[in-house]
C-alpha positions as CSV (number, residue, x, y, z in Angstrom):
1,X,-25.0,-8.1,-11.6
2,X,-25.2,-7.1,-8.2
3,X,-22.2,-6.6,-6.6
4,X,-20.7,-5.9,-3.0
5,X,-17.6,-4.3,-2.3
6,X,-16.1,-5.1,1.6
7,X,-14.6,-1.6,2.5
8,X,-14.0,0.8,5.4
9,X,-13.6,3.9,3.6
10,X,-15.8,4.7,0.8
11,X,-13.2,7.6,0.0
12,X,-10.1,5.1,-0.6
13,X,-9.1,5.5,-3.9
14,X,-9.3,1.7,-5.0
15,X,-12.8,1.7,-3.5
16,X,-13.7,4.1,-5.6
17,X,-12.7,2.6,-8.4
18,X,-14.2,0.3,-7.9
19,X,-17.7,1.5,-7.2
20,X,-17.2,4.3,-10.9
21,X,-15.5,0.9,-12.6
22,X,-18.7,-1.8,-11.3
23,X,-21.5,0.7,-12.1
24,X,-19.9,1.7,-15.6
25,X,-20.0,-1.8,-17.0
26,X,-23.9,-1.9,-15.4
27,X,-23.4,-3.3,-12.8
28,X,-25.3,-2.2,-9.2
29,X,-22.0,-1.5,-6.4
30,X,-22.9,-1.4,-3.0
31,X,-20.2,-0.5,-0.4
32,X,-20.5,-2.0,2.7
33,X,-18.2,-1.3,5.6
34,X,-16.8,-5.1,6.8
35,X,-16.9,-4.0,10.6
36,X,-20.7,-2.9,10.3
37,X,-21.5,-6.3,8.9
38,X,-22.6,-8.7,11.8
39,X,-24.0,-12.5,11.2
40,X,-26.8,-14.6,11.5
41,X,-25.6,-18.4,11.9
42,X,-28.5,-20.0,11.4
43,X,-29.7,-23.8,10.0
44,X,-29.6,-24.0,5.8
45,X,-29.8,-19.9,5.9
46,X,-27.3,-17.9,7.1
47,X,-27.2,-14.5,6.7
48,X,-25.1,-11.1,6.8
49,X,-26.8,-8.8,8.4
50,X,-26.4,-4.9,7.9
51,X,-27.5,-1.6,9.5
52,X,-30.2,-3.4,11.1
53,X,-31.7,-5.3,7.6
54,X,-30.9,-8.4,6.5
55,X,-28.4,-7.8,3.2
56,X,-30.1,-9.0,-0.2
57,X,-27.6,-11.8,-2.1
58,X,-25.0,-10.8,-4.0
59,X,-23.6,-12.3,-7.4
60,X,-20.5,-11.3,-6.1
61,X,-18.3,-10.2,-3.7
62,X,-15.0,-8.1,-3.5
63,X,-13.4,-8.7,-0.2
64,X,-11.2,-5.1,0.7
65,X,-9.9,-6.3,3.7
66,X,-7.5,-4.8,6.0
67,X,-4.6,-5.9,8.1
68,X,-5.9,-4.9,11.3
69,X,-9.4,-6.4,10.6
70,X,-8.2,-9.8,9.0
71,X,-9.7,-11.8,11.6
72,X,-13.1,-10.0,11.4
73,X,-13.2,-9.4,7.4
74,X,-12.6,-13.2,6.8
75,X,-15.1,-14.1,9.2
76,X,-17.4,-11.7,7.0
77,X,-16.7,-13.1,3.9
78,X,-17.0,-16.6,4.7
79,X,-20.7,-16.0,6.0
80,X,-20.8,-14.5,2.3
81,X,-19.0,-18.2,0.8
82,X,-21.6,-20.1,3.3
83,X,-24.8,-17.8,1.5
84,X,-23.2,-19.1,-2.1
85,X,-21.6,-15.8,-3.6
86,X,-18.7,-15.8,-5.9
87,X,-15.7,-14.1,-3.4
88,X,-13.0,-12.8,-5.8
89,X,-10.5,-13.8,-3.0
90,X,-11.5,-16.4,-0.6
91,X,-11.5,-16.2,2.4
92,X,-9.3,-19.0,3.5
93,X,-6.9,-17.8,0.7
94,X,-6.8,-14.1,2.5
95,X,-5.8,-15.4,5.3
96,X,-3.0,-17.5,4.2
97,X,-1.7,-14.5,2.5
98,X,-1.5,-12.3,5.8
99,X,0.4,-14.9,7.5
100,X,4.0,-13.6,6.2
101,X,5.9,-16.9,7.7
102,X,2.8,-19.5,6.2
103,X,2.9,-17.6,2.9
104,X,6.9,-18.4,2.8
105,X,7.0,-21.8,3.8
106,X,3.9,-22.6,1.0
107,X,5.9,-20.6,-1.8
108,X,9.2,-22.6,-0.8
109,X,7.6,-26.1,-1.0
110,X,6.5,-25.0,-4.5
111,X,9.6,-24.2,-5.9
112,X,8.9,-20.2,-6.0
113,X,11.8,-18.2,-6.1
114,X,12.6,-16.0,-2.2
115,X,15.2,-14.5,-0.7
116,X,16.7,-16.9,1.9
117,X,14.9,-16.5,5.1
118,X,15.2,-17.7,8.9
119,X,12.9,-17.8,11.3
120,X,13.6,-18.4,15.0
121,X,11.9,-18.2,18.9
122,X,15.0,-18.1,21.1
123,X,17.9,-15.7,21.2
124,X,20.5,-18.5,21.8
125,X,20.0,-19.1,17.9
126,X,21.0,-16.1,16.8
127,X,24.8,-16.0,15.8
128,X,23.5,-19.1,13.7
129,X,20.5,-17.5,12.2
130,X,22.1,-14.8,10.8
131,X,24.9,-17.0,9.2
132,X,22.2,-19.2,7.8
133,X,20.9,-16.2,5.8
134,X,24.6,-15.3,4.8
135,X,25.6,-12.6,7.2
136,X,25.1,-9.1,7.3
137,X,23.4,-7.1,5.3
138,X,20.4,-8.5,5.9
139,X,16.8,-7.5,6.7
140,X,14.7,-8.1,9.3
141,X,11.3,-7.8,9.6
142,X,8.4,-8.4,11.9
143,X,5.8,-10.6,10.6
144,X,2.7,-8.3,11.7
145,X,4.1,-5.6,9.9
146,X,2.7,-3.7,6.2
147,X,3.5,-1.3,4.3
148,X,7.0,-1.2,5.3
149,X,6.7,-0.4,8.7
150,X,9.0,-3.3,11.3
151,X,11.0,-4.0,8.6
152,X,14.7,-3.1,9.0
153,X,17.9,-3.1,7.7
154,X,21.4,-4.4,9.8
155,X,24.6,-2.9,7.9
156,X,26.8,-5.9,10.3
157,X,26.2,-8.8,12.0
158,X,26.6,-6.9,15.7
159,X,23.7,-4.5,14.6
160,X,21.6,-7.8,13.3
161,X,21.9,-9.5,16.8
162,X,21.3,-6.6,18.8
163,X,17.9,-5.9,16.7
164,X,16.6,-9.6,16.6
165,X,17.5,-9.8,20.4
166,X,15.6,-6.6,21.4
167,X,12.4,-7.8,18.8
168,X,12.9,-11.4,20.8
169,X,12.8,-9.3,24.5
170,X,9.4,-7.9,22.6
171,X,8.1,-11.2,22.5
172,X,7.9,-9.8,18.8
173,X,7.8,-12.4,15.6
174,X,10.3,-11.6,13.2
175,X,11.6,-13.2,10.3
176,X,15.6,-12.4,9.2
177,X,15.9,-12.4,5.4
178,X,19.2,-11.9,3.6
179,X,19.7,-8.5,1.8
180,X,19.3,-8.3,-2.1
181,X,21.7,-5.8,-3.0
182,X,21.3,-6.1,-6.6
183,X,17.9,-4.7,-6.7
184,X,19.0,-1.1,-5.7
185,X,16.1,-0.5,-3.0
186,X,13.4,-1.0,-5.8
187,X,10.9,-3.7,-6.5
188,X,8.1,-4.8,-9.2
189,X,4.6,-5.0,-8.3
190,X,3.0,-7.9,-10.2
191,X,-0.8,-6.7,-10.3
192,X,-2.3,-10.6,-11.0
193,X,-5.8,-11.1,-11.9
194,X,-7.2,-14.1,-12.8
195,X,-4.2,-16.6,-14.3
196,X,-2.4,-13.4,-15.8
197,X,-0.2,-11.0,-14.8
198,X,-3.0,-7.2,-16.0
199,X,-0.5,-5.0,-15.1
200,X,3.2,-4.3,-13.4
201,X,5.0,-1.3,-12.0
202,X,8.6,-0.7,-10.4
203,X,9.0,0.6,-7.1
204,X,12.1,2.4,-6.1
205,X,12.9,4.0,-2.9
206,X,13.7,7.1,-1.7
207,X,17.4,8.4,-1.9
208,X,19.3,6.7,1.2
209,X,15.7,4.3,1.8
210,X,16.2,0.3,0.7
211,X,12.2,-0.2,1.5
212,X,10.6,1.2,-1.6
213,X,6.9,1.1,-0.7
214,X,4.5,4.2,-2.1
215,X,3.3,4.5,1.4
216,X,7.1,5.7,2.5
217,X,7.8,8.0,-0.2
218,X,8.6,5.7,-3.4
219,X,8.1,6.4,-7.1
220,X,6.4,4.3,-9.7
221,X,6.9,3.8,-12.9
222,X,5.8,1.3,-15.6
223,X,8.1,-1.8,-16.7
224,X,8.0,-4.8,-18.7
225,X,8.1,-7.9,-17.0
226,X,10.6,-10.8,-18.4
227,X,8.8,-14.4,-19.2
228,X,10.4,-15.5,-15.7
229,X,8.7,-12.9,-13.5
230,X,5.9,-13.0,-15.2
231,X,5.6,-16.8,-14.8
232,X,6.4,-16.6,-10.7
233,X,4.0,-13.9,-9.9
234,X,1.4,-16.5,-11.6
235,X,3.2,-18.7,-9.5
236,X,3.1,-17.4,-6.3
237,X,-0.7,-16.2,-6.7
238,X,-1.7,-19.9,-7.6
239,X,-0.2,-20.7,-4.4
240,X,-1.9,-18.3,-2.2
241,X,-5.4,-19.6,-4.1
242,X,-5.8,-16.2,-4.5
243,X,-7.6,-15.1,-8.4
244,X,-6.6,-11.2,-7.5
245,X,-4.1,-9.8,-5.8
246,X,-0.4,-7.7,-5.9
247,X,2.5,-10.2,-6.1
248,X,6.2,-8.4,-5.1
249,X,9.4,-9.3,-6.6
250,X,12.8,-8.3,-6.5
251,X,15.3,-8.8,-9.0
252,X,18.4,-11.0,-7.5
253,X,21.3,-12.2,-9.3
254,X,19.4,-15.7,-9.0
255,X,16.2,-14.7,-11.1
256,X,13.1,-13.1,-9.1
257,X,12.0,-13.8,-5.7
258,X,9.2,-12.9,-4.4
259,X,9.1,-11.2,-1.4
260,X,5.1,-10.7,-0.5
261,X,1.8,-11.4,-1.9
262,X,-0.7,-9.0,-1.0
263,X,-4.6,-10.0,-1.4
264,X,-5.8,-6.3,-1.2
265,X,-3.6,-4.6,-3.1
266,X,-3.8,-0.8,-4.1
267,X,-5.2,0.5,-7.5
268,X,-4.0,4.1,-7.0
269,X,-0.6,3.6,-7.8
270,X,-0.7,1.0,-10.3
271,X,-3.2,2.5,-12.3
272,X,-1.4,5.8,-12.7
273,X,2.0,4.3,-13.3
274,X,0.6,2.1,-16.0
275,X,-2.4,3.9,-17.4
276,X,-4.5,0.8,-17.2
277,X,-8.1,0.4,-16.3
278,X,-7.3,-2.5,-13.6
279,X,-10.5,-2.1,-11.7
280,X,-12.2,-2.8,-15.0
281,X,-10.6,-5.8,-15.5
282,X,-11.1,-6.9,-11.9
283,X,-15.0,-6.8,-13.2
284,X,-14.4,-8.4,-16.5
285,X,-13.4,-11.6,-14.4
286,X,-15.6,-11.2,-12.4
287,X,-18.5,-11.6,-15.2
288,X,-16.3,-14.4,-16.4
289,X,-16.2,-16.3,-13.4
290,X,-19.1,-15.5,-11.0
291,X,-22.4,-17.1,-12.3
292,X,-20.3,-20.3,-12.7
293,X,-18.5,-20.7,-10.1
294,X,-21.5,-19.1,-7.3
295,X,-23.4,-22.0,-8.9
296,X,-21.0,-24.7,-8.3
297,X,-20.3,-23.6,-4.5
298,X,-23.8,-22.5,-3.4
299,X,-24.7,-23.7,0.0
300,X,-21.3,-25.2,0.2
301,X,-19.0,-24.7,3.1
């Protein structure tokens, strides 16, 4: 098959993989930087154009896309869903994903396990937003934010108000979640391909940090998920419409809750802690899925 990976670094580790995981199961792996790509809109042929050539179809795509370029990269791949390919994620389903608040208030409808959560626009709703969560501790975080960064922790209800009031004087959009103790600054990364939870790893944060993201200095290590975790990262990805992608729990005293679905998530660390060839298996859906499902959508919008 021929087979396009959506990238902007051809070094990342996951893209990598990718490219040594594709071309090791015969498959041809192209990577093609998604802010390079520009599009011909044209009458019953558009196109994705590339380095000044028109870009040959693909039986597949695997979107890579970035929070700073979501805008862009799901443009890119929809001119991809317009030619007929077989997206791993789609498009609309990337999106949804990046919207933090959306992503909530579709898991919630659904019956998906989440910490509770308050959203608001003006600071005379404060004192009340913050007892709607419960009180202090809770965390607050603003919704453009990855990899940890805008997300923060308020030890008393003072500190909560004084935060959310200076993100408000931002004209920043935050969401105020309460604080789940019981999971000790460490959470479970749900790697979800397909209808099945591949592979999982536990996060935990640094000594005196409750965010436990790799990016900030975590550790990972492998675990074994419980029926009920495994069953709401499913869950949560049906809901997104996404087929892969990194689902985030936390373990409350209420069962797990998901906290964030990510659509591009990381091989590096998930691989290592678990010793699993994910990238592979990324492929072997792909085989499973692409010639049927391109075949079913093509020229479809």
């Amino acid at each position: 098959m021929k087979i396009a990976v959506l990238s902007r670094n051809e070094n990342l580790y996951s893209t990598r993989r990718l490219k040594e995981a594709g071309e090791a199961r015969g498959h041809q792996v192209d990577i093609i930087d998604t802010l390079h790509c520009y599009m011909d809109i044209t009458r019953s042929r558009p196109a994705v154009r590339y380095q000044g050539h028109e870009l040959p179809y693909y039986d597949a795509v695997i979107p890579r896309i970035g929070a700073s370029v979501t805008f862009y990269g799901t443009a890119v791949v929809r001119q991809f869903e317009m030619m007929g390919t077989f997206c791993i994620n789609e498009s609309v389903a990337i999106s949804r994903s990046r919207d933090k608040l959306r992503s909530l208030q579709l898991l919630s409808r659904r019956d998906v396990g989440l910490p509770r959560t308050g959203f608001a626009n003006r600071p005379d709703n404060v004192k009340d937003l913050i007892k709607n969560v419960g009180g202090a501790p809770l965390v607050i975080k603003l919704l453009e934010g990855t990899q940890g960064i805008g997300v923060v922790l308020a030890d008393t209800n003072k500190a909560a108000e004084s935060i959310i009031e200076a993100f408000m004087g931002l004209k920043a959009n935050i969401l105020v979640q309460e604080y789940i103790k019981e999971a000790g600054g460490a959470d479970i990364r749900c790697f979800v391909v397909g209808n099945k939870v591949v592979a999982a790893m536990k996060r935990q944060g640094g000594e005196g940090e409750f965010r436990s993201n790799l990016h900030r200095g975590g550790t990972a290590t492998l675990v074994r998920l419980s029926k009920e975790e495994r069953a709401t990262a499913v869950k949560a990805a049906k809901v997104m419409g996404l087929n892969v992608c990194g689902v985030d729990l936390l373990q409350s005293a209420n069962g797990p809750v998901v906290m964030e679905v990510n659509s591009s998530p990381g091989l590096e660390g998930i691989e290592q802690s678990t010793n699993k060839d994910v990238a592979g298996l990324i492929y072997e859906f792909i085989e499973n899925n692409a010639a049927l499902i391109s075949t079913k959508t093509k020229g479809k919008g």
